[in-house]
C-alpha positions as CSV (number, residue, x, y, z in Angstrom):
1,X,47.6,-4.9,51.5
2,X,48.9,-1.3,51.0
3,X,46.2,1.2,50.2
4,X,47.2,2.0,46.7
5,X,46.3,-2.1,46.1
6,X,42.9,-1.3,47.7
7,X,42.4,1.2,45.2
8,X,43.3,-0.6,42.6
9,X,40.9,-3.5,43.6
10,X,37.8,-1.2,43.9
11,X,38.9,0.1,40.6
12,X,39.3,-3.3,39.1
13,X,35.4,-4.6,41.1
14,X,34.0,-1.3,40.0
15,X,34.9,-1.9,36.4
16,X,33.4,-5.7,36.8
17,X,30.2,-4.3,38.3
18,X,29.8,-1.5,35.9
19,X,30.6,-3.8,32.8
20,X,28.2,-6.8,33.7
21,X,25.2,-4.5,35.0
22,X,22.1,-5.6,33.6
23,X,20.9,-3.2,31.6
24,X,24.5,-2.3,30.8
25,X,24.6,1.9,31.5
26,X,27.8,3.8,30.4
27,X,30.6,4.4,32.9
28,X,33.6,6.1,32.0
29,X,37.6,5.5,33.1
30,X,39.8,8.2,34.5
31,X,43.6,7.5,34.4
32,X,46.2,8.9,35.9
33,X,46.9,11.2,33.2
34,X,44.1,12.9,33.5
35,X,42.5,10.9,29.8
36,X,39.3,9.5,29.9
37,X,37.4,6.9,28.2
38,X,33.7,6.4,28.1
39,X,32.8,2.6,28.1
40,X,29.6,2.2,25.9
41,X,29.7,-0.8,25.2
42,X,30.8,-3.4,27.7
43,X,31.3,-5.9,25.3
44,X,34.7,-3.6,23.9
45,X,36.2,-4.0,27.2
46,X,38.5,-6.7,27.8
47,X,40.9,-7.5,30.6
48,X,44.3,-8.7,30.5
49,X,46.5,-9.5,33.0
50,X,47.5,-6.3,33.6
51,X,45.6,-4.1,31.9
52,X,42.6,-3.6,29.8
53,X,41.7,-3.6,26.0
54,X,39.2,-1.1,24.9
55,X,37.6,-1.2,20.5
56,X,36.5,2.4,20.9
57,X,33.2,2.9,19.1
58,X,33.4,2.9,15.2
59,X,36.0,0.1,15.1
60,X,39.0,2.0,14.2
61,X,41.0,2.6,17.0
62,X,41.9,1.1,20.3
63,X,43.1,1.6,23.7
64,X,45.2,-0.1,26.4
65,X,44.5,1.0,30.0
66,X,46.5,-0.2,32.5
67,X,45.1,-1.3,35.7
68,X,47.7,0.5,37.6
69,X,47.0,3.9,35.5
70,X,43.3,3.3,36.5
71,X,42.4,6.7,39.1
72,X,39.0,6.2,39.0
73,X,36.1,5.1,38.1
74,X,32.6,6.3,37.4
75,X,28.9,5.9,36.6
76,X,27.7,8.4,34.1
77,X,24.7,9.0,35.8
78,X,26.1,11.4,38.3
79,X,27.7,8.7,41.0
80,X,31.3,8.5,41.5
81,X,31.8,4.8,42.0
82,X,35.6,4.8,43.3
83,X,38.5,7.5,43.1
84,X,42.1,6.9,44.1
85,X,43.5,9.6,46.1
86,X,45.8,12.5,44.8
87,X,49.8,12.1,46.1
């Protein structure tokens, strides 16, 4: 498996950790772009094949992350939980 897969995988397990933690604390999403997305609410989160659907609080608007746009991912309470490295 090539290391950017690896990445993406400990992106992917982070998010699945991070979303089903009991009780559920906030973790935001970094992509590639440099955007990121505070998950509040795990229940908004939703995976696709290939990417994720986030309702962003309020119930207005909404986001598609892609999984392969996913650069990191992190615990808001200080811990950087995975981070894919810059090329």
């Amino acid at each position: 498996m090539a290391e950017e897969d690896r990445e993406a995988t400990s992106n992917i397990q982070a998010i699945h950790e991070l979303k089903d933690r009991e009780p559920f604390v906030p973790f935001r999403i970094v992509l590639t772009s440099g955007d990121r997305y505070i998950i509040d609410r795990g229940a908004n989160l939703v995976e696709l094949k290939t990417e994720h659907f986030y309702a962003l609080p309020g119930g207005e608007d909404f986001v598609f992350l892609r999984k392969n746009q996913i650069a990191a991912v992190e615990g808001l309470e200080g811990k950087r939980r995975s981070r894919r490295k810059a090329s």
